[in-house]
N, C-alpha and C positions, 0 to 999 in steps of 0.2 A: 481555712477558707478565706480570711481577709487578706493574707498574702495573698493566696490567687485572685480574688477582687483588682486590688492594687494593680498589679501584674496584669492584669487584660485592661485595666484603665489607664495604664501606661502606655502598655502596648497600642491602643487603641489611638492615644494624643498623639504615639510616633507617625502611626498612618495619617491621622486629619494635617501633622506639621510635615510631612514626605509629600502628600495628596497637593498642599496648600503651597510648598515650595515648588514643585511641577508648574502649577500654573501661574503662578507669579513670574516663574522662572520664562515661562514659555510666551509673555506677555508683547515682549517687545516683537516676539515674531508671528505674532498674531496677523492675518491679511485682514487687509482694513475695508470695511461692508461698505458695497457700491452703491451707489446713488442710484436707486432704480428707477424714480419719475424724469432723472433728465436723463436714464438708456432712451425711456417710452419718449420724451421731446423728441429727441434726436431722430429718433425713428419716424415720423411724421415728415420726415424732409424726402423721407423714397415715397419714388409714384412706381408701384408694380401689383400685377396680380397673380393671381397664385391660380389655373383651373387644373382641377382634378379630373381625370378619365375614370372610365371606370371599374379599372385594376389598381386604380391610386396611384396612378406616374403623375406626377407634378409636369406642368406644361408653367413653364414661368415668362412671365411678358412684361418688362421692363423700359422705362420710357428711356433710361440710360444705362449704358452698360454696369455702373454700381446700383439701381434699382435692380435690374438682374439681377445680380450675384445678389442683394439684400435679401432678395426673392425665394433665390436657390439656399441658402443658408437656412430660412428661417422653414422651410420646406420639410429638409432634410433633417432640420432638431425635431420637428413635430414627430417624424419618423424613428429620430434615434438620437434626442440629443445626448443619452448614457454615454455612449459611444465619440459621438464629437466632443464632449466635458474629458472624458479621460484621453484623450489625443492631446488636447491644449494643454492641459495639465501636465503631462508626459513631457511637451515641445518646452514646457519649463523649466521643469525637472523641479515638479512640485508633485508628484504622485504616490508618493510617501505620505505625504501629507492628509491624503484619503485613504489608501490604500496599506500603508503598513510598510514593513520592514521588508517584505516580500518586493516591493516595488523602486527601494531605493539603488541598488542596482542601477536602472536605467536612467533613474533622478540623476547619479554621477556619473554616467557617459553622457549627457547633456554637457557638464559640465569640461568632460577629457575633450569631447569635440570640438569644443568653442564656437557653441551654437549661436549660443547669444552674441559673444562678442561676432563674429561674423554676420550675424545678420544685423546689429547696432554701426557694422560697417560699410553694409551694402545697399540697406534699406532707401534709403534716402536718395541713393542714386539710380534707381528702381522708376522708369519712364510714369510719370504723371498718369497716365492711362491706367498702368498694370497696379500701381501703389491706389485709384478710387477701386477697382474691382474689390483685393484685398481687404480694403475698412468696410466696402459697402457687407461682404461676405461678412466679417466678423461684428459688424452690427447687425445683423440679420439672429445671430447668433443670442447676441445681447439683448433681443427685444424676445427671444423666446424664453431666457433664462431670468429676464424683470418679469415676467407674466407669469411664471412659475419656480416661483422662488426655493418653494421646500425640496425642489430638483438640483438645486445648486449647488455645488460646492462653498466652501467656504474662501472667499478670495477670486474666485476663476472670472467674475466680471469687474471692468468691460475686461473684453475682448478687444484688439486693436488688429489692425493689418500686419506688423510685427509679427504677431503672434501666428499666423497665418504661413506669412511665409517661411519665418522660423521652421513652420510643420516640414516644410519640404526641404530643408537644410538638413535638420534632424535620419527626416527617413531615406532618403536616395540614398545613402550608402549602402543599408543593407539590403537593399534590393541585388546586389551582387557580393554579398557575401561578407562584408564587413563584421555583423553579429557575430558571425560563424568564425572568424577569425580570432575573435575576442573573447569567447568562450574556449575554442581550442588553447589559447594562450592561456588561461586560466584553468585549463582541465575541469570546464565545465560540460554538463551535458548540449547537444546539438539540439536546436527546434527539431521538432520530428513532422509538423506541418510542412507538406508537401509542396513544391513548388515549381510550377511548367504552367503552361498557357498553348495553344494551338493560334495560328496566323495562316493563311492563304487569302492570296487574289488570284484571280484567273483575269484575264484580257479575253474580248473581243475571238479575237483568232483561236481561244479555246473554248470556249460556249458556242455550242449547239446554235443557240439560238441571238449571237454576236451581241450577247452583252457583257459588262466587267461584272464582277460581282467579288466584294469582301468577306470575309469570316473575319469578326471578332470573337474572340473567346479565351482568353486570357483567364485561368486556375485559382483561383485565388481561396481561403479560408471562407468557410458561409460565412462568420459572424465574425468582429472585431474589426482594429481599426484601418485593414486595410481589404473590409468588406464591399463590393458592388453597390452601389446606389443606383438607379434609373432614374435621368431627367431628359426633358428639356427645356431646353433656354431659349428665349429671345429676345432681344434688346430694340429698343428702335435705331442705334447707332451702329448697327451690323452683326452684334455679333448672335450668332442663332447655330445650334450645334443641339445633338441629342448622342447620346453615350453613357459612360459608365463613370460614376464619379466617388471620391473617395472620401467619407467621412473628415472635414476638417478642409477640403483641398475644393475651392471653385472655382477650375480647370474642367473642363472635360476630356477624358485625360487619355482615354479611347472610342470610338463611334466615328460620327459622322458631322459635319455642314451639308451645305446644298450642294457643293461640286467635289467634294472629296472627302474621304477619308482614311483613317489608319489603325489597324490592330497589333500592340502589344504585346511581348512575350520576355519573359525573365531572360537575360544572358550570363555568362559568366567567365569571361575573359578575366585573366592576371591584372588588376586594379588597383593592386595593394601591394606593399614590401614591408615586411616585418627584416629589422634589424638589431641586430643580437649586441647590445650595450656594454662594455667595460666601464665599468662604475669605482670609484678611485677608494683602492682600498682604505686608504687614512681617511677620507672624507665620502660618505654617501651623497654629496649635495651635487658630487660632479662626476662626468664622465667623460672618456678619452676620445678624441678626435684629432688625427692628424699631428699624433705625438703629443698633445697637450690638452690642460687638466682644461674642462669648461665646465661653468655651473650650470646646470638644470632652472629654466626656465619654472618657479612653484609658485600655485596660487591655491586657493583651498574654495574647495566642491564642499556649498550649503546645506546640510539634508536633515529637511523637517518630518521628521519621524512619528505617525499616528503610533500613538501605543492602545489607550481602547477608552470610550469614550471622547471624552473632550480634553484628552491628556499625551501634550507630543512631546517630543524630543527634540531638539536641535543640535544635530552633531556636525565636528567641520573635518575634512577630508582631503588630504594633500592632492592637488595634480600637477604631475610632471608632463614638462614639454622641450625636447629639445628641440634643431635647426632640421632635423626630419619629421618631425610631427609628434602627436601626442605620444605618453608613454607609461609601460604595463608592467608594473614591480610582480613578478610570479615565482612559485618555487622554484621554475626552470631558470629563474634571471630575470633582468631587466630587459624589454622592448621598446625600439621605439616605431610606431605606424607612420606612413605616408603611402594616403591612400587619394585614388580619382576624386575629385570634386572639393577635395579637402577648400576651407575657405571660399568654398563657391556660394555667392548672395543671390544670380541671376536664375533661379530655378523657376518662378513663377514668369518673366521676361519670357522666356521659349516656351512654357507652355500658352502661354498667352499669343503669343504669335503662330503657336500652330493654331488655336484655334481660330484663329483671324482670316488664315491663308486662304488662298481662291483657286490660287493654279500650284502647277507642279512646281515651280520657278520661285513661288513663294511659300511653299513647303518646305525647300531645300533651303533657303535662305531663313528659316527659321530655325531646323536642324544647324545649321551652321553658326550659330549661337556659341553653341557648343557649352551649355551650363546645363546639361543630362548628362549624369557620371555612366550609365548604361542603358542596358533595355532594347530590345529588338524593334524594328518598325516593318510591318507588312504597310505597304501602300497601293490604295487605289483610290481614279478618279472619272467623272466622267467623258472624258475625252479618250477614253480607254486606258491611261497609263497606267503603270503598275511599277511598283519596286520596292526593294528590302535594304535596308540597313541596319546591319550589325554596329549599330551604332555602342560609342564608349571614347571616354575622355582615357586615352589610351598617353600612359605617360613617355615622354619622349626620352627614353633610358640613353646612358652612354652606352659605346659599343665597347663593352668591358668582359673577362674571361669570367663569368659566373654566371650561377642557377639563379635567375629571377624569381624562380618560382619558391624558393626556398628560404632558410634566413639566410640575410644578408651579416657582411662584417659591419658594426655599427659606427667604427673607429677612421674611417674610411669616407671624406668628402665627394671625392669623384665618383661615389657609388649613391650621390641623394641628387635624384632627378629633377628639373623644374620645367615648368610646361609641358603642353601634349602637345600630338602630333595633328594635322591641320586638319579639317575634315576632308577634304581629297583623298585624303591616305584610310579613312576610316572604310571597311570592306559594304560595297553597297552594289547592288544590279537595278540596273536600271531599264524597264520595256524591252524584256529578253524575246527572242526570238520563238524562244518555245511559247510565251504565254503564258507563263504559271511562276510565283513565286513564292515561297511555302517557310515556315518554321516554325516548329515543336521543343522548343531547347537544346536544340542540336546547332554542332557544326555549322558552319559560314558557309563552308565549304560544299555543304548537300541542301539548297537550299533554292533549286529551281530544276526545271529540264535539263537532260545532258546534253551537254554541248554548248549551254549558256551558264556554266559557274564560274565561282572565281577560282583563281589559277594558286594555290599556298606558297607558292613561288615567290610570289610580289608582296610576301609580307612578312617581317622578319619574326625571328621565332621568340622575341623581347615583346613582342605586343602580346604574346598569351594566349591565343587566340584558341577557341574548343577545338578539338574534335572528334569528342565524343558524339552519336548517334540514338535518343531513346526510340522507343518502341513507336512512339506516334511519328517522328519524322520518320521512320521506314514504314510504315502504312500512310505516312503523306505522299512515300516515293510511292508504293504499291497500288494507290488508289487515284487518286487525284494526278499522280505523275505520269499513271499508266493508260490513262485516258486523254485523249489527243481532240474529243468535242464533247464537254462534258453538260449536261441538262440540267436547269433547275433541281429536279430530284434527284440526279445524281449527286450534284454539289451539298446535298443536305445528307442523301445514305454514307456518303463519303466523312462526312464531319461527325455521324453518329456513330462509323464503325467500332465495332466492339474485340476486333481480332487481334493479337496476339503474334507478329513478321516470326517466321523460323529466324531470322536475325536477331530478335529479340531478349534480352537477359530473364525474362519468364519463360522462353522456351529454353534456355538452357536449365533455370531454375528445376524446370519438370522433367526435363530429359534426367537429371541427377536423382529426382523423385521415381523415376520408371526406372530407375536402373536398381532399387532398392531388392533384397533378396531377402522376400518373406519366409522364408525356410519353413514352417510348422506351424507358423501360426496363418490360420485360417481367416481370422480380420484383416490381418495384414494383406493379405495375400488378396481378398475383395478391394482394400483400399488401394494396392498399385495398378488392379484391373481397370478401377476408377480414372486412376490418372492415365493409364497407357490410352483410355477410352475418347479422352477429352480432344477435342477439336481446337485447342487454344482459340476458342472464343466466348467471349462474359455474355451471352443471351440471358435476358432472363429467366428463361424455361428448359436451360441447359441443366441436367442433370448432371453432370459430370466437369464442370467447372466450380462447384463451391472446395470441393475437396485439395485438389492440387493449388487453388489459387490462395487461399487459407495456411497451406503449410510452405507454399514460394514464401508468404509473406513474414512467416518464422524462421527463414531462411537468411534473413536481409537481417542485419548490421542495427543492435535496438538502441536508438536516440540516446540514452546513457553512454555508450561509446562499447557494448559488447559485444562479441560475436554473436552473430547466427546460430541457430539450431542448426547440427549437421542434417540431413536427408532422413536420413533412418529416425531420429525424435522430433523433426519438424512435421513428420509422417503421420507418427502419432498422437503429437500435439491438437494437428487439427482433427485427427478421428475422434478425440475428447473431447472437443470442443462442438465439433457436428453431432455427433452420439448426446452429448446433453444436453444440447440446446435443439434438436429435432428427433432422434431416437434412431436415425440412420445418418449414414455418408453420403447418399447421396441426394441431399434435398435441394430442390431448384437455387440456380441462381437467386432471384428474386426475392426467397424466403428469406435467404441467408444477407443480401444488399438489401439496404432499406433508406428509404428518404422521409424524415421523422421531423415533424414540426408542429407542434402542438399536439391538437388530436389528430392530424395528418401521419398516416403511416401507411408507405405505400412502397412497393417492387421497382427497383431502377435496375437497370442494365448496367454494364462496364463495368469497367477496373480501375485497377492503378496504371496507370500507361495507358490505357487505349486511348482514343480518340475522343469518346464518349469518354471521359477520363470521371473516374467516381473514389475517392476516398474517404477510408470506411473507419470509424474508430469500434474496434472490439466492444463487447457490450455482454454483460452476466450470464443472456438469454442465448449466448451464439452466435447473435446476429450485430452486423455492422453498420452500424448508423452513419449516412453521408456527411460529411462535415469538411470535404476541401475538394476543388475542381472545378468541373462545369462547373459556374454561378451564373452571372451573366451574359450570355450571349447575343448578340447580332450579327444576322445575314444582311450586306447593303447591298441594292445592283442601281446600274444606274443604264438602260437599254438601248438599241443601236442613236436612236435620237439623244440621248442625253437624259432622259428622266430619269428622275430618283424616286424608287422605292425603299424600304426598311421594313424588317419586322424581326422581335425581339424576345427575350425570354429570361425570366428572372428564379433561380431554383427554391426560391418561397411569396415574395411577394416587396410591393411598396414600402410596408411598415417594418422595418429591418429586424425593428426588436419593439415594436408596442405590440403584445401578445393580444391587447383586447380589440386590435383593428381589425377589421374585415377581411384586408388584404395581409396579415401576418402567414396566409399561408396558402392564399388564394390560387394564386401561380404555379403550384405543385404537382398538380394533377398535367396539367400540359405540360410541364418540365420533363415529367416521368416519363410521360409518352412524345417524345421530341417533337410536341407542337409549339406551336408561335401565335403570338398576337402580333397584330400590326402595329408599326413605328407612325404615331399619327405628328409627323412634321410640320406639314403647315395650317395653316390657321384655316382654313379650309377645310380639310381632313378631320382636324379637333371640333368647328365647329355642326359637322353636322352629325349632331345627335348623341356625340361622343360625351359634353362636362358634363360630369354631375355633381361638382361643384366651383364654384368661383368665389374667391374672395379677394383680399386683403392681409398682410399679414396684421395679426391681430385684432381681426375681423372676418374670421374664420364662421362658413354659415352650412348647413347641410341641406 
């Protein structure tokens, strides 16, 4: 027995000298605690107020454009500063650091990107105007984070404007595919979050009743960091806009001002070139170019590693970069990237001056920035105009005998691009004749009336361009296209459609499900009745749409990188999953879609792809809980005189993620059943009758 004594008090000094070496060890990389009474000084210098409606939309009124943003920042932590803390953290590639091993990953594409050094290079040349918004935002930030301190991270204040625009250095690439590029290199699994947005304007000359009118509606994730927020702003120095804004980003970044607006849609034109490296066999530090050995550009990616408690790691990590861009050591080889926007510091510059612009003339001249690597633009304004740009930093390739789309030889100079092509050249329509200009993640090329698109002719096959078609731009063709004077209510049945084009990959999906040959078995045989039954369309009250739409979606390709269930077991997948989670196949839509938020649990309409776009994460009970698509919405018109109206819709509420607010799920019910509240714009409209609160920040009063 005193051996074993011995023996566990040995053992035991090993852990307190292991425990006690970790933390000594981890000392020097310790973030050093902010000075919170001179955040709160600092913060005394904005003059802004904060009035609340009363669904909790922040109305923000600022004497200058950085009390705004002060405003809007400190707004939006009240709401969800979880959320904004892990984006900044992320933008530094410090989220290891809270987060675990799980999150270092993204800590070192911070680093492969050369976020920081790019934005420690462009910052400072960043217009005086758009550089106060910036710091006023992330001190907004910093006065919510001094007043609640046990919410903080360790390190994450101040905040600076760096760190801000950093955020949008960081994220524009993966908005066209970047991530996805980086994981396929590394034979990682795909996001399996969905991703499409809905855009139409209509002109004048297609309304009933001669007004423009926008759809925003842009898809996005309910929750995380690139979730919908609802504000508005106003500045006493011009700048007043109401829209959707992005955790971290004080841009509004789709909606409206007073003469114009624009709605947003994911694109994904060719943006990137992965090329395949020779790496010099005697030495790994180089590789071949142009017949000769060159070294690799190495620096080493920081990563402060939470292990559990107050105990990290710091580990250091090679990154390679050569004369094409960053680079990805894989079992397949060595990579190197050169992707749109790479080095770009001017991301907040254009969003800043879209939201500045008055007319169509200074819309275009802000788009012509040209520091947005993608992204769709539907446009409309009150003076009726309308138009789309397929916008993207579209690289200016040589005219060379090779697959862009594919890997490139790595070894080969005249195959690494610089610059893009001007914006003239980027595919845009401008106030078509028909009146209508529409996009669902689709095609450039299907993307107004016939007879007013662009011609594929006029653009060479090196810019990449889609054209592919999903299910909502052919019910944007079928609904909105096919109407020639469309009415308030139609413009609203149209954008909640729930059908399913026979062009569609879901009616093919089901046409394969109808074609199944139940032979004997007499479930089976109810189950393909069910589908041959269905009307391709997601109503809530549709009996014969949870079954086929259930087993389409076992059919489709699963985020880990495997095949589809063939027809015949995707069949009976979902009759498993119906039969135990209701005790039939055929239970309403409704039962089976659910939009679930707190104690909120309620029947939605749509699908994946419709119009009304709803996606569903599987769940123990059957049923599918909403979790990416419709979020945000707004309807703008602006009527044959030029007024502006708005009205909006949020698919939970103000409070994005404080489960104890009022408004965590307030919005739901009208979401469900595609109502709207009004867009209260001007100070006029707010004040009467609308605040039911006004403060300060940090003088916050009920």
């Amino acid at each position: 027995m005193r051996w074993i004594v011995r023996g566990l008090i040995g053992l035991g000094l090993l852990v307190v000298v292991a425990v006690a070496a970790l933390l000594v060890l981890d000392l020097p990389n310790r973030p050093a605690k902010a000075d919170l009474a001179a955040i709160q000084a600092k913060a005394q210098a904005y003059q802004v107020r904060i009035r609340r409606d009363k669904w909790g939309v922040p109305h923000i009124l600022g004497r200058r454009n950085a009390d705004a943003a002060f405003g809007l920042a400190y707004a939006h932590a009240e709401d969800d500063f979880v959320t904004i803390q892990d984006v900044a953290l992320a933008t530094r590639g410090q989220l290891a650091g809270k987060d675990g091993l799980k999150a270092a990953p993204t800590d070192y594409i911070v680093s492969l990107l050369e976020v920081w050094k790019t934005t420690e290079g462009g910052y400072d040349s960043l217009p005086a105007d758009v550089r106060a918004v910036l710091e006023g935002y992330a001190d907004g930030i910093n006065l919510y984070g001094a007043e609640h301190p046990d919410a903080v991270a360790p390190g994450l204040l101040p905040l600076t404007g760096k760190d801000i625009a950093a955020g949008f250095i960081f994220k524009t690439p993966f908005f066209y595919g970047l991530d996805a590029e980086l994981k396929r290199l590394n034979e990682l699994p795909a996001d399996p979050t969905p991703k499409g947005s809905n855009g139409v304007a209509v002109a004048p000359s297609r309304s009933a009743d001669g007004a423009t009118r926008l759809l925003v509606n842009s898809h996005q994730p309910f929750t995380g960091p690139v979730a919908w927020y609802e504000a508005v702003v106003q500045s006493g120095e011009g700048w007043h806009v109401a829209g959707g804004f992005f955790p971290g980003a004080p841009f509004m970044l789709h909606g409206h001002n007073a003469t114009l607006g624009w709605a947003n849609t994911v694109n994904t034109p060719d943006l990137i070139d992965t090329y395949r490296l020779v790496v010099n066999p005697k030495n790994p530090r180089q590789y071949r170019l142009d017949g000769q050995w060159k070294d690799f550009e190495r620096s080493q990616a920081k990563l402060r590693v939470k292990l559990w408690g107050p105990f990290h790691v710091t580990v250091n990590r090679e990154v390679l970069r050569t004369v094409h861009g960053p680079v990805m050591k894989t079992k397949g080889g060595a990579f190197a990237l050169r992707y749109a926007g790479m080095g770009e510091a001017r991301q907040p510059l254009q969003y800043w001056r879209l939201n500045l612009a008055r007319t169509a003339d200074e819309w275009r001249a802000a788009m012509a920035i040209q520091a947005l690597p993608s992204i769709n633009y539907i446009y409309a304004d009150q003076t009726g105009t309308i138009g789309y740009v397929y916008n993207g930093l579209f690289p200016n390739r040589p005219d060379a005998k090779v697959d862009w789309a594919g890997p490139l030889p790595g070894d080969r100079s005249d195959l690494i691009w610089k610059g893009y092509l001007p914006f003239d050249k980027v595919p845009q329509i401008w106030s078509p004749k028909g009146g209508l200009v529409f996009n669902a993640n689709n095609t450039p090329f299907q993307a107004t009336a016939p007879g007013d698109g662009l011609d594929p002719r006029n653009f060479p096959p090196s810019m990449g361009l889609q054209m592919d078609m999903t299910n909502r731009s052919w019910r944007e063709v079928e609904t909105f296209g096919a109407d020639a004077s469309i009415t308030p209510e139609e413009f609203l049945t149209y954008k909640f459609d729930v059908a399913y084009s026979p062009k569609s990959r879901m009616a093919r999906l089901v046409a394969e499900l109808s074609k199944v040959d139940p032979g004997a078995d007499d479930a089976l045989s109810e189950a393909v009745f069910v589908v041959r039954s269905w009307d391709l369309r997601a109503d809530a009250g549709n009996r014969n749409a949870a079954l086929p739409i259930v087993a389409a979606l076992a059919m489709l390709p699963k985020a880990e990188g495997g095949e589809g269930l063939a027809a015949k077991p995707a069949l009976y997948r979902a009759m498993d999953i119906l039969g135990d989670g209701f005790g039939r196949m055929d239970p309403t839509w409704g039962e089976v879609n659910r939009l679930r938020r707190g104690d909120v649990d309620l029947p939605v309409d749509g699908g994946p792809d419709t119009l009304r776009a709803i996606y569903g994460k599987p769940g123990k009970d059957g049923r599918l809980t909403a979790m990416a698509g419709d979020t945000f919405i707004m309807v703008v018109s602006w009527d044959r005189q030029g007024r502006l109206s708005s009205q909006s819709i949020h698919q939970f509420g103000s409070a994005t993620l404080d489960a104890k607010s009022k408004h965590y799920a307030d919005q739901a019910p009208l979401f469900a059943t595609h109502r709207f509240k009004p867009v209260l714009f001007t100070e006029d409209q707010l004040k009467k009758g609308h605040i039911v609160e006004d403060y300060r920040p940090g003088k916050r009063r009920g």
